[in-house]
C-alpha positions as CSV (number, residue, x, y, z in Angstrom):
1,X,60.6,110.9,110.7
2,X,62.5,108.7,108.3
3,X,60.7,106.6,106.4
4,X,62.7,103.4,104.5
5,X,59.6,101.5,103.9
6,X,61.0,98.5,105.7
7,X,62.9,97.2,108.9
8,X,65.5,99.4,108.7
9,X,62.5,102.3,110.0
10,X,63.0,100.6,113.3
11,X,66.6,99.1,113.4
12,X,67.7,103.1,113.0
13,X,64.9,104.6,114.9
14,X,67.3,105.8,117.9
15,X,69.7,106.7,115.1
16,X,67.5,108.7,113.1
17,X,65.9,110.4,116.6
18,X,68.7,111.4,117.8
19,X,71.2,114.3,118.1
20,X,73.4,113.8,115.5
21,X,71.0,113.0,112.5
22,X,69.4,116.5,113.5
23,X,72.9,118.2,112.9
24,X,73.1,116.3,110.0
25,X,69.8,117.7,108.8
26,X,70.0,120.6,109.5
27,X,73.5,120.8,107.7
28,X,71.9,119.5,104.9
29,X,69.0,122.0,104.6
30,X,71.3,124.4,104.4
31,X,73.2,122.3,101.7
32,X,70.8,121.6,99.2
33,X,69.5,124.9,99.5
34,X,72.7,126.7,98.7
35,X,74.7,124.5,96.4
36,X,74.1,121.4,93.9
37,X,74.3,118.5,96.3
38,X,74.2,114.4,95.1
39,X,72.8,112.5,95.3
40,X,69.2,113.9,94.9
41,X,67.5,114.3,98.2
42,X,64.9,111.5,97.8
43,X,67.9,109.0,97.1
44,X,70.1,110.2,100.1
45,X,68.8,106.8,102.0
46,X,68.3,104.7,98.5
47,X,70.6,101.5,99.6
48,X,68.4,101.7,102.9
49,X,65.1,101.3,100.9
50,X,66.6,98.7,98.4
51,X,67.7,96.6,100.7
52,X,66.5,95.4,104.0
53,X,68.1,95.1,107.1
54,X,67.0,91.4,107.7
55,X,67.7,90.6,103.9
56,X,71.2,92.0,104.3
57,X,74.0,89.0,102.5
58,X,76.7,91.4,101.4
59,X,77.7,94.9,102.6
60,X,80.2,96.8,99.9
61,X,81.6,99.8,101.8
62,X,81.9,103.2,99.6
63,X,83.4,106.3,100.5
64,X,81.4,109.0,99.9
65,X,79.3,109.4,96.5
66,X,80.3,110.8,92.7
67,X,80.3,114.0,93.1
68,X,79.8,114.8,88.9
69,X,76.1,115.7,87.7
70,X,73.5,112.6,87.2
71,X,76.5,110.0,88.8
72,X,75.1,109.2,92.1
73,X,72.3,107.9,93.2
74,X,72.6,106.3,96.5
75,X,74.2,103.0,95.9
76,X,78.0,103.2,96.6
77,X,80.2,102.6,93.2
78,X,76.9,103.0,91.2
79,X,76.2,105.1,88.5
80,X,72.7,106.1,87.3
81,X,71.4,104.4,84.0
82,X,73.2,105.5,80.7
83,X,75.9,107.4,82.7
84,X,79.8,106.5,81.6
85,X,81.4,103.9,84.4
86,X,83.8,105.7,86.2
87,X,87.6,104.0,86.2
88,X,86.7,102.3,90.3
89,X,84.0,100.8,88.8
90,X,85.6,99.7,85.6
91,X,87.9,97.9,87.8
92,X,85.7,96.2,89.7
93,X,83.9,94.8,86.4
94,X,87.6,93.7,85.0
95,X,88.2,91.7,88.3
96,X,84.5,90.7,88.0
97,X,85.2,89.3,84.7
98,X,88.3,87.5,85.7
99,X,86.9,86.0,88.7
100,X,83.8,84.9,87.5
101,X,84.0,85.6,83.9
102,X,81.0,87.6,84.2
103,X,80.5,90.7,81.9
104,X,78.6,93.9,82.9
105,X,79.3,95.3,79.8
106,X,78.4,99.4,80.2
107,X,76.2,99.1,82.8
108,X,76.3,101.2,85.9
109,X,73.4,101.0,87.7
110,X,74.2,98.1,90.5
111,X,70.4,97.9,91.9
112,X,69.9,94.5,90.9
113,X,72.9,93.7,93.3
114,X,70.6,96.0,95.9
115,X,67.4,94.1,95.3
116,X,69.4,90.9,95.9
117,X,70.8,91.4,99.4
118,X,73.6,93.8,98.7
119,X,73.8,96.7,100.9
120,X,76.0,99.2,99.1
121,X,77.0,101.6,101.8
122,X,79.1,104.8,101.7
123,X,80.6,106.0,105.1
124,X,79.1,109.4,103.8
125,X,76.0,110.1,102.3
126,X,76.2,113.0,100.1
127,X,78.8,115.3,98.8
128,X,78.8,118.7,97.1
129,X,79.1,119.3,93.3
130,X,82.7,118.5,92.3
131,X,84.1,118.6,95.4
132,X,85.2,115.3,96.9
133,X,84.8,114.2,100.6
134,X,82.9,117.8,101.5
135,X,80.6,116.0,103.5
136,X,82.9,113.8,105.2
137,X,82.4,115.7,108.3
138,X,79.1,116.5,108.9
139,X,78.2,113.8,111.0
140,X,77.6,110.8,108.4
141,X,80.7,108.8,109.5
142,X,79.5,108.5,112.8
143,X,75.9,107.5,111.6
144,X,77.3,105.1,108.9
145,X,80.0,103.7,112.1
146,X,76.4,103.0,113.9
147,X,74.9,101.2,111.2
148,X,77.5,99.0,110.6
149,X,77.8,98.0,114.3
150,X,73.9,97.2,114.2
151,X,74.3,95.4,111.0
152,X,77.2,93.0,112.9
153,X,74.8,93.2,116.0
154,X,72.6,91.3,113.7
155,X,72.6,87.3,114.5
156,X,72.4,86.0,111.2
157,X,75.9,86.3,109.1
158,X,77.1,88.2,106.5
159,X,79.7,89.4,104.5
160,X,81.4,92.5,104.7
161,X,83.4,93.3,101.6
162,X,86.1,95.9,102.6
163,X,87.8,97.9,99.6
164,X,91.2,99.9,100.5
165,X,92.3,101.5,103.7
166,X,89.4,103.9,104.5
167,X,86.8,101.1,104.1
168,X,88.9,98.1,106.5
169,X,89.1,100.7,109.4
170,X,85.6,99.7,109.6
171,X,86.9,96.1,110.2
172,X,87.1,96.9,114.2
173,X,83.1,98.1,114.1
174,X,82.7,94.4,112.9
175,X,82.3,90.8,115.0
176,X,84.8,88.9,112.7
177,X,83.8,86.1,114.3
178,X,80.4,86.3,113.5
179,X,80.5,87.6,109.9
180,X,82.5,86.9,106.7
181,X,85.2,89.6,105.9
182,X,86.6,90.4,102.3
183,X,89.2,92.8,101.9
184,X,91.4,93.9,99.5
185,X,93.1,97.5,98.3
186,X,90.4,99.9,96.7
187,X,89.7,99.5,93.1
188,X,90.4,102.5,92.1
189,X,93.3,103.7,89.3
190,X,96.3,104.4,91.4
191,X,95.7,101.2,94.3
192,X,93.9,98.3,92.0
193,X,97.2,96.9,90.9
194,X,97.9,96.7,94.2
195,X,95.8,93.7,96.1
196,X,92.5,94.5,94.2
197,X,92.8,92.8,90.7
198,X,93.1,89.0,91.6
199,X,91.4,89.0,95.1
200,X,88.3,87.4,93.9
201,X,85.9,89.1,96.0
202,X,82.9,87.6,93.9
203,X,83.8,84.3,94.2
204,X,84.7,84.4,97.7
205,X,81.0,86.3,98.6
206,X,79.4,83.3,96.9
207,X,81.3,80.5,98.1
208,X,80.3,81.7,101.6
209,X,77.5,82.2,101.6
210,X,76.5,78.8,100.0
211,X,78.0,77.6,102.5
212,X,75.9,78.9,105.3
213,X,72.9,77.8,102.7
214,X,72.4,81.2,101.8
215,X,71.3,82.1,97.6
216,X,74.5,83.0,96.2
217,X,74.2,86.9,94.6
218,X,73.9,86.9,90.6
219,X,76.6,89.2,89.7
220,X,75.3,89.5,86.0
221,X,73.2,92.9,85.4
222,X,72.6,91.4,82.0
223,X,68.8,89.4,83.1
């Protein structure tokens, strides 16, 4: 059995029980066994353990991880410590800059966001060594369709920050009327210029949640 060390072990207890997480594991057994996989194993469920269901502010939705040697490590758009920032996440710290006029300098590793209420989620887990979206259909997107539906299931609100066509798909798993949406194109090379630099996501994730007299998330990794 899973083990998350918080509410999520019981939020995703049906999940991780059931049918398609043993296809999934099973899959990935096979995997890791055969091929260099990322992230690591123990970090496969990292945003999970970082983050608690019930301390859930803001939900970033990621694709599928970095799928170069020592990038991922469970945190959608993160990068481990002393890794270079790859060109999406070097766009996101320009429009962070611009919006808030915060600078993350070199920085990669986004935990502090985790530790603060951030939830950053890829549609699929893990991915095999430089070969993009090779998990995609192994069952994650339907687990990661689940979690998001139990994370709009939840009563109090959030904000779900949506970044380029695969992540606002996901728009119709959420209860708009419930939660906060964000959306914008995907901050990557060829779509940033596009809807993603000047959409002020930051901003807009603080300003709502003050208003619901939430903590507003310190974007600065520079504490």
């Amino acid at each position: 059995m899973l083990d998350f060390g918080n509410d999520w072990n019981e939020v995703l207890s049906d999940l991780t029980e059931g049918e398609n997480y043993k296809k999934i594991r099973k899959f990935l057994i096979e995997e890791y066994s055969n091929h260099y996989v990322y992230p690591p194993m123990d970090l496969i469920f990292n945003a999970f353990k970082l983050t608690p269901y019930n301390k859930v502010k803001a939900v970033i939705l990621g694709q599928d991880p970095y799928h170069e040697y020592g990038q991922a490590h469970g945190l959608c758009f993160s990068v481990t410590e002393g890794t270079p920032l790859p060109p999406s996440l070097k766009n996101i710290y320009k429009e962070l800059k611009s919006d808030l006029g915060v600078d993350n300098g070199l920085i990669g590793d986004l935990t502090p966001w985790a530790k603060q209420g951030v939830l950053l989620l890829n549609a699929t887990l893990t991915v095999r060594d430089g070969q993009a979206n090779s998990h995609a259909k192994c069952g994650w997107g339907e687990f990661t369709d689940e979690v998001i539906r139990l994370l709009s299931a939840r009563e109090k609100p959030m904000v779900f920050i949506l970044w380029g066509g695969n992540a606002r798909a996901k728009k119709q798993l959420i209860d708009t009327k419930k939660h906060f949406i964000v959306e914008s194109a995907h901050p990557s090379p060829l779509s940033a210029s596009y809807g993603f630099f000047g959409s002020k996501p930051f901003s807009k994730t603080n300003g709502y949640l003050k208003s619901i007299g939430e903590t507003p998330i310190v974007w600065s990794l520079n504490n």
